[in-house]
Structure formats: structure tokens, C-alpha cells
C-alpha positions as CSV (number, residue, x, y, z in Angstrom):
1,X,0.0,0.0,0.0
2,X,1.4,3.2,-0.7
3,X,2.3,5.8,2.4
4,X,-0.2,8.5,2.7
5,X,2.6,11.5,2.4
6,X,0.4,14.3,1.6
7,X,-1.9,16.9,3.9
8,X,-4.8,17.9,2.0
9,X,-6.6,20.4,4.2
10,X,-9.6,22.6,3.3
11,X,-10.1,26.6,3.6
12,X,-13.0,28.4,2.4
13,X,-12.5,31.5,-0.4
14,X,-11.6,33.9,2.2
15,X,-8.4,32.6,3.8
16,X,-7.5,31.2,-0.5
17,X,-7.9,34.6,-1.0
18,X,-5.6,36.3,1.8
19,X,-3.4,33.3,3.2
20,X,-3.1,31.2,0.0
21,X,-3.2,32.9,-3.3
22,X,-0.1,34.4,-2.6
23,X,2.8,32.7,-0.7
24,X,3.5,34.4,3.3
25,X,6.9,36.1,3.5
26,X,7.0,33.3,6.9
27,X,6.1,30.4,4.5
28,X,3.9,28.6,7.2
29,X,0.8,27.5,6.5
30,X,-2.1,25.6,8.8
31,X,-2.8,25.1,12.2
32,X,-3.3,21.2,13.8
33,X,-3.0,19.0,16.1
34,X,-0.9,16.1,14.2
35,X,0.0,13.3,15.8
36,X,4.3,13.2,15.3
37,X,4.1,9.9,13.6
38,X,2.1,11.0,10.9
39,X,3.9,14.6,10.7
40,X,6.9,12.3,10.0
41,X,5.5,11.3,6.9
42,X,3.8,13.8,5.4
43,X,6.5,15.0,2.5
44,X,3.5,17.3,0.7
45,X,0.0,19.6,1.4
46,X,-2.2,20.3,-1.1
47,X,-5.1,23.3,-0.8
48,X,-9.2,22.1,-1.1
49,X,-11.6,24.7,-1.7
50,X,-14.6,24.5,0.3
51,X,-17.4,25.2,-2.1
52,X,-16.1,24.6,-5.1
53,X,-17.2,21.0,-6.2
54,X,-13.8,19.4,-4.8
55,X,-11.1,21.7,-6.4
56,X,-7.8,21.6,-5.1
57,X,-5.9,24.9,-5.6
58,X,-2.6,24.9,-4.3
59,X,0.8,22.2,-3.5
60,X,3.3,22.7,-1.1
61,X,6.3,21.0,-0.7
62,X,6.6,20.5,3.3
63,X,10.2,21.5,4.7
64,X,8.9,20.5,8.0
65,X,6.3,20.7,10.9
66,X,6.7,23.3,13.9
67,X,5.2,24.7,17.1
68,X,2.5,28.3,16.5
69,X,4.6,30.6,17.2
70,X,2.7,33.7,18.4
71,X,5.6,36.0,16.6
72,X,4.4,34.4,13.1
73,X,0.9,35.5,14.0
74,X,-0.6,32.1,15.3
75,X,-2.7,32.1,18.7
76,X,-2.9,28.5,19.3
77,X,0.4,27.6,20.5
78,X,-0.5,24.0,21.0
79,X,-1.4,23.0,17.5
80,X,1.5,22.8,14.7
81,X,2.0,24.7,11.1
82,X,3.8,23.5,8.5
83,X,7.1,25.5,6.9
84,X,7.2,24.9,3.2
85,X,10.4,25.0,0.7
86,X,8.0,26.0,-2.4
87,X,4.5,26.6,-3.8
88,X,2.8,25.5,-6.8
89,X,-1.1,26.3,-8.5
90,X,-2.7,23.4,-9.5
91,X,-5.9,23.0,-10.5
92,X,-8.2,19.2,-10.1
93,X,-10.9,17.8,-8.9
94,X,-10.2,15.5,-5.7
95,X,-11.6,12.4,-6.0
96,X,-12.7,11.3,-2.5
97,X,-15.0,12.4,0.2
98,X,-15.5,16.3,1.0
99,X,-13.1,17.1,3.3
100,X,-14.4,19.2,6.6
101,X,-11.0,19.4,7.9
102,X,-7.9,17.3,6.9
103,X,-7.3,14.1,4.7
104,X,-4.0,12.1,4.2
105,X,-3.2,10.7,0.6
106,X,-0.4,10.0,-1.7
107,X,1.1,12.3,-4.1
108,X,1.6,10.3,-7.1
109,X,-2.2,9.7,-7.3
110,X,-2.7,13.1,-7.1
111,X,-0.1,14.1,-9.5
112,X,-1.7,12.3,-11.7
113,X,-5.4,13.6,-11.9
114,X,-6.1,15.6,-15.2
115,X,-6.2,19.0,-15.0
116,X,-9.1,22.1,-15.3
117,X,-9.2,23.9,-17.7
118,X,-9.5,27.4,-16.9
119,X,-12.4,28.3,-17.7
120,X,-13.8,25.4,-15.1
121,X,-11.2,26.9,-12.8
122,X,-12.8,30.2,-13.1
123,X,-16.4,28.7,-12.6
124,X,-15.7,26.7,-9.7
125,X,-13.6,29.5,-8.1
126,X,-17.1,31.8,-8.4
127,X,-18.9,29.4,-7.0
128,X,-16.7,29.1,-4.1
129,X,-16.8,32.9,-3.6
130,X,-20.4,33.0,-3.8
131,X,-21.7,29.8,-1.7
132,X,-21.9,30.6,2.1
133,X,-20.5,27.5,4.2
134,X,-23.3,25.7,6.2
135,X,-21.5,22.6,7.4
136,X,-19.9,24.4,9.9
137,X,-22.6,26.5,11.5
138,X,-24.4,23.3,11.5
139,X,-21.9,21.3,13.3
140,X,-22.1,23.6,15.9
141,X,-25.8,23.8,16.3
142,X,-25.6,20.6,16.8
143,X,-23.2,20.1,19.7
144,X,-25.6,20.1,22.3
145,X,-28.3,18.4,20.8
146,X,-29.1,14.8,21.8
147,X,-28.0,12.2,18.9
148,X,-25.2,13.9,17.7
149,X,-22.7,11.5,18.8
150,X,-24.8,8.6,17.2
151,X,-24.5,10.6,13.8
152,X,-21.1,10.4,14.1
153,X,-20.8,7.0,14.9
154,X,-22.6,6.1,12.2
155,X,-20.2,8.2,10.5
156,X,-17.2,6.4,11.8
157,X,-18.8,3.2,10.9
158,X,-19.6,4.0,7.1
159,X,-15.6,5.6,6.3
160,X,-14.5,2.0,7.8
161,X,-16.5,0.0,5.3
162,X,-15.7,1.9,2.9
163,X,-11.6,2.7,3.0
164,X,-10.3,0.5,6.3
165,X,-12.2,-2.6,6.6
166,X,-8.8,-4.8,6.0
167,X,-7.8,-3.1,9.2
168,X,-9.4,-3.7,12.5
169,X,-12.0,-1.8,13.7
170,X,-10.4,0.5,16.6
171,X,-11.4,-0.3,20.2
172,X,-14.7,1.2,21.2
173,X,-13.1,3.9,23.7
174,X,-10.6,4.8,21.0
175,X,-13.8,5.2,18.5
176,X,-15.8,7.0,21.1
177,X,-12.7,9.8,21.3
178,X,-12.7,10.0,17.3
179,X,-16.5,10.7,17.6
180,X,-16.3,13.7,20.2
181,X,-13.3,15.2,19.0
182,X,-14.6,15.9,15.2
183,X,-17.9,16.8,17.5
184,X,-16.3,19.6,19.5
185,X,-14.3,20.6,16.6
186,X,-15.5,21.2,13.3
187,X,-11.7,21.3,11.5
188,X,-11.5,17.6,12.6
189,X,-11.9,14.8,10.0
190,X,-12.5,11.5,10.7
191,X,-10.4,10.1,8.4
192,X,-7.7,11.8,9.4
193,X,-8.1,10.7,12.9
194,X,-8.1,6.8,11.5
195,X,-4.9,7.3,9.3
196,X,-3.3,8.6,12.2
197,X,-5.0,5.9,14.2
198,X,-3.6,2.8,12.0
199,X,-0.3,4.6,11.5
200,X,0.4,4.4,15.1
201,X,-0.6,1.3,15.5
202,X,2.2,0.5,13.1
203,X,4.4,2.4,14.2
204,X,4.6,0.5,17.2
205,X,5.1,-2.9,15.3
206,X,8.3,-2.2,14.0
């Protein structure tokens, strides 16, 4: 199976606009909480557009991961950015799930994808501009409400089928702190959380 070296992370039109578009003088990008063994192997980020029918927009190459550091403008000095040795525009569709926070792939399937043309680019990035994001503001209503942690369950259960079922199901606590952390935080993904998950769990094999 081939590593999962690349970040792909999600911003809506806004932060494209200001943080990605053009390069920071600092070249950091992001703010996470990674777990080391998977920051170890993450070689590559690439930029999804919320909004924008699955367009990714930008590729880093990762020179490597670091504290916030408040002097670089970050307030969360507990989660990590990413320093990058250069930037590239690319323009295709991803092929997976939406992503509501992070996802892990490789970057030779990526590479690979076939490219917009630019008057799709153009389309898709009006679309982005003009869509409002729901997902989040709907996440959040939800916290409180009862059954919110079965939705995500269910969630959990349905992303195992489909991409990790030749793994083992993690351990119902283990599950049970997947499901409240993407509940209390909307830039949480559950798949992220099960790469990082089974990566560990590897990790410790060797």
C-alpha cells in the first residue's frame, strides 16, 4: 500500500484569498493537532476549496512541521503549522469524500489527476466565492443536541467499510474519542483521525 505522504486540508474563499493565493513572507501555512508519527510522513500539502465541487488549488512541498509561534501570528500555541520550501497552482478535482478538515493521501495519485481547464477553474472559483459554508454553523448547532454522537458513529462506521475494513475496527473507547473530538471541533476529519490511528498502531510494530 502506498504511504499517505500528503496533507490535503480545506479553507474556504476567504483565507484562498488572503493566506493562499499568494505565498506568506513566513512560508507557514495551517494550524493542527498532528500526531508526530504522521507529521513524519507527510513529505506534501495540497489546498481544497470549500465550495467549489472538490477543487484543489494549491501544492506545497513541506520543509517541516513546527510549534505556532505567536511572533508568526498564530494564537494556538499548542497546535503545529507547516514551513514549506516552495509553492505551486494546480488546478483538479479530488476524488474522494469532501473534506471538513484534513485528509491524508499519496502524491503520485494526485499528480496524476487531469487538470481544469481554466475556464472550469474560473467557474468553480465563483462558486466558491459566492456559496456561504453551512456545514460548519451546523456542526455547531448541533453540539448540544441529543444524537449527535450517534450521527457520528454512524459516520465512523460508514468511512471504515468503505476505506479500512482490511484493518481492524479501533477499540470502542478509542472510537468514542474520534466521535467527540470531530464533535467539539468542526476542523476535525474522521479520516484523518483513522490514518493517524492505524499509522500508530504500526508504528509501534516495528
Amino acid at each position: 500500500m502506498k504511504t499517505k505522504n500528503s496533507l490535503i486540508y480545506s479553507v474556504n474563499y476567504e483565507n484562498y484569498q488572503n493566506k493562499i493565493l499568494t505565498d506568506k513572507e513566513n512560508k507557514t501555512q495551517g494550524s493542527w493537532k498532528i500526531s508526530p508519527e504522521m507529521t513524519g510522513e507527510l513529505k506534501y500539502a495540497y489546498v481544497y476549496l470549500k465550495n467549489s465541487e472538490k477543487m484543489i488549488v494549491k501544492k506545497y512541498e513541506i520543509e517541516h512541521f513546527e510549534l505556532n509561534d505567536t511572533s508568526k501570528g498564530y494564537n494556538d500555541e499548542d497546535k503545529q503549522c507547516f514551513v514549506f520550501r516552495k509553492s505551486e497552482d494546480v488546478f483538479f478535482e479530488y476524488p474522494h469524500g469532501v473534506i471538513q478538515g484534513r485528509h491524508y493521501r499519496n502524491d503520485d495519485d494526485l499528480d496524476k489527476l487531469p487538470r481544469l481547464d481554466q475556464s472550469e477553474i474560473d467557474r468553480r472559483l465563483e462558486n466558491s466565492r459566492n456559496i456561504k459554508t453551512q456545514s460548519e454553523t451546523n456542526r455547531k448547532d448541533k453540539r448540544g443536541q441529543t444524537g449527535i454522537k450517534q450521527e457520528s458513529q454512524i459516520r465512523l462506521m460508514k468511512l471504515w467499510k468503505l476505506e479500512y475494513s482490511d484493518r481492524q475496527m479501533p477499540h470502542f473507547e478509542i472510537a468514542k474519542q474520534m466521535c467527540d473530538t470531530v464533535d467539539k471541533d468542526p476542523e476535525q476529519d474522521l479520516n484523518a483521525l483513522l490514518d493517524e490511528h492505524y499509522l500508530k498502531e504500526d508504528k509501534k510494530k516495528q
